[in-house]
C-alpha positions as CSV (number, residue, x, y, z in Angstrom):
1,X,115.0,73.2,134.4
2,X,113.7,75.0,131.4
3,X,112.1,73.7,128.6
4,X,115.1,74.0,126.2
5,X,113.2,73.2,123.3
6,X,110.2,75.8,122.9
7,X,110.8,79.7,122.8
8,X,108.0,82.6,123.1
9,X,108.6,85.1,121.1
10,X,106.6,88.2,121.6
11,X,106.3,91.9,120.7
12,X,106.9,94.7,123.0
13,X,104.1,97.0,124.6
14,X,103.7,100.5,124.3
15,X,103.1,100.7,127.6
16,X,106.5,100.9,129.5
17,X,107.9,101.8,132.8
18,X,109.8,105.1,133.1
19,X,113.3,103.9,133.5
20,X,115.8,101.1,132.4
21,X,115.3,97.6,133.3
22,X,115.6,94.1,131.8
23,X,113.3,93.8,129.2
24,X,110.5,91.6,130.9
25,X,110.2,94.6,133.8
26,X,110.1,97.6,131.5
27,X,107.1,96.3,129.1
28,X,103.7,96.8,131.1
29,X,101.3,95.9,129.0
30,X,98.7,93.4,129.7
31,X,99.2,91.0,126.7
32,X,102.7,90.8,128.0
33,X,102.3,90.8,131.2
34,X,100.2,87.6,130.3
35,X,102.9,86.3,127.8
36,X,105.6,86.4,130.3
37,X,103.2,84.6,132.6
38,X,102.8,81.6,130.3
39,X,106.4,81.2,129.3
40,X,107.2,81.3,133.3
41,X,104.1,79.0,134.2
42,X,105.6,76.2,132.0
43,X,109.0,77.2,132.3
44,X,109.8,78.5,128.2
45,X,112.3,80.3,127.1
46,X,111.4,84.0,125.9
47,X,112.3,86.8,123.8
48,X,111.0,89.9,122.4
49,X,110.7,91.9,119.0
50,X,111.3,95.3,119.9
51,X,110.7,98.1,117.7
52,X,113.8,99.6,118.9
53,X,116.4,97.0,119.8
54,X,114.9,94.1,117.4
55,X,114.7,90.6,118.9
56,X,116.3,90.6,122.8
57,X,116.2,88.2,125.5
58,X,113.6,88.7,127.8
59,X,116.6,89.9,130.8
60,X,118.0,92.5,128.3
61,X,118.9,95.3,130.2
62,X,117.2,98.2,128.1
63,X,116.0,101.9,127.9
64,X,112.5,103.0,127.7
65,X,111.8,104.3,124.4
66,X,108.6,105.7,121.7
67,X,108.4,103.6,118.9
68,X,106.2,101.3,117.3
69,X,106.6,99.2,113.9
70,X,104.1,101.2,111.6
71,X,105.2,100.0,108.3
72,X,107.0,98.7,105.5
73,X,110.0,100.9,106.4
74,X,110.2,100.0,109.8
75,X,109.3,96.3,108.8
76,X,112.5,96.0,106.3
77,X,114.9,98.1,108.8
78,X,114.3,95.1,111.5
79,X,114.3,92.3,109.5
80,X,118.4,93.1,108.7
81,X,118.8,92.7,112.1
82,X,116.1,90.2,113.4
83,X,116.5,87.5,110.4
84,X,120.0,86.6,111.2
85,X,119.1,85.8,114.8
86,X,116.8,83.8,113.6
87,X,118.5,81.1,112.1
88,X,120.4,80.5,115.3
89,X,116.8,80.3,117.1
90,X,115.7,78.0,114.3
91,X,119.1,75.6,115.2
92,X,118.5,76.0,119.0
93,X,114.7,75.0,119.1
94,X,112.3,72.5,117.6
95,X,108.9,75.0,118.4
96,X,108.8,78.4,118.0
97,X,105.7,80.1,119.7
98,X,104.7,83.9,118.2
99,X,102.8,86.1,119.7
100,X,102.5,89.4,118.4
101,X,100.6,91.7,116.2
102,X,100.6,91.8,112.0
103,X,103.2,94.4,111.6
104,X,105.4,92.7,113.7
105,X,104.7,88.9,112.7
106,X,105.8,90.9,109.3
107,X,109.4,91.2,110.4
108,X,110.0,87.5,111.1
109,X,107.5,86.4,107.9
110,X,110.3,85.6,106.0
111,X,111.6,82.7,108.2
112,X,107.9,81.5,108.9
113,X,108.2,77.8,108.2
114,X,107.0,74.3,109.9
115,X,109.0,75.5,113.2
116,X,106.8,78.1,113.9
117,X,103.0,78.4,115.7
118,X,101.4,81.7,116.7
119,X,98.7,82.3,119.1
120,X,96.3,85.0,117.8
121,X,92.7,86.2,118.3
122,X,90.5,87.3,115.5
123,X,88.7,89.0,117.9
124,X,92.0,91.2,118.7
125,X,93.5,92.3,122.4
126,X,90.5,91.0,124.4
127,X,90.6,87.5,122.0
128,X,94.4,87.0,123.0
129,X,94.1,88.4,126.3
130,X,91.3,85.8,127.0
131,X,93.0,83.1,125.1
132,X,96.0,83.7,127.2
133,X,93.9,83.5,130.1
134,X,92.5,80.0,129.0
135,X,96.4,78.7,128.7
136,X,97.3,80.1,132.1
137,X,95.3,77.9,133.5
138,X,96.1,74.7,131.2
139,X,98.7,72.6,130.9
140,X,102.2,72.7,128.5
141,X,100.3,70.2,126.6
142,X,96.9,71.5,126.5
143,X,98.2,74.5,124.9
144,X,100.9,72.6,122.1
145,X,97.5,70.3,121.2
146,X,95.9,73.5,120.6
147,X,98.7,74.6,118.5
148,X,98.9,71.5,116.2
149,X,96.8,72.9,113.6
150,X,98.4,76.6,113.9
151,X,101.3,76.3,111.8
152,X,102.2,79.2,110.1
């Protein structure tokens, strides 16, 4: 039985297969992959923050597409649709795991609050990737006591 009370939130990849599919097949790329890993390793719920379709549940059916959140534009145009699903997140779950890049952690900045943790590498994609790697092979709690002191 899932872990009702922890969601993953992540961004979308620019890598993509060709053709539609539930969200969690059509994003390829290795953060990702590894995100989608974790969440099924200890059984989480988890979404993404598309650039296209805003925040979707991970079986979302969905089209391939070529777009990226490049800036304040694109930040402001999401957060009218991402914000409200928020608060209904923020009802349904007492921990809310980001992991994503800066312009995308910019959409849902405006709800950031004692809820939420992120995982991030200063060191960038090969930081998280081996981060990620690190919690793939811990356990649920290994990874929330390395969260403890990551609220946002």
């Amino acid at each position: 039985m899932p872990n009702r009370q922890i969601v993953i939130i992540t961004g979308c990849s620019i890598k993509k297969q060709a053709k539609k599919a539930p969200a969690h097949k059509l994003y390829q790329g290795v953060v990702f992959k590894k995100v989608k890993d974790l969440a099924k390793l200890h059984d989480l719920d988890f979404m993404i923050l598309s650039a296209k379709y805003g925040l979707i549940q991970s079986t979302e059916i969905i089209e391939p597409y070529d777009l990226v959140i490049k800036n304040k534009t694109d930040v402001l145009k999401l957060q009218e649709i991402v914000i409200p699903k928020l608060f209904q997140i923020e009802n349904d779950y007492t921990l809310i795991i980001l992991i994503m890049g800066r312009n995308y952690r910019a959409v849902i900045a405006p709800r950031f609050g004692e809820k939420y943790k992120m995982i991030h590498d200063y060191r960038g994609i090969g930081g998280l990737t081996s981060r990620l790697n690190k919690y793939l092979n811990s356990t649920l709690q290994d990874l929330l006591d390395d969260l403890e002191n990551c609220r946002i």
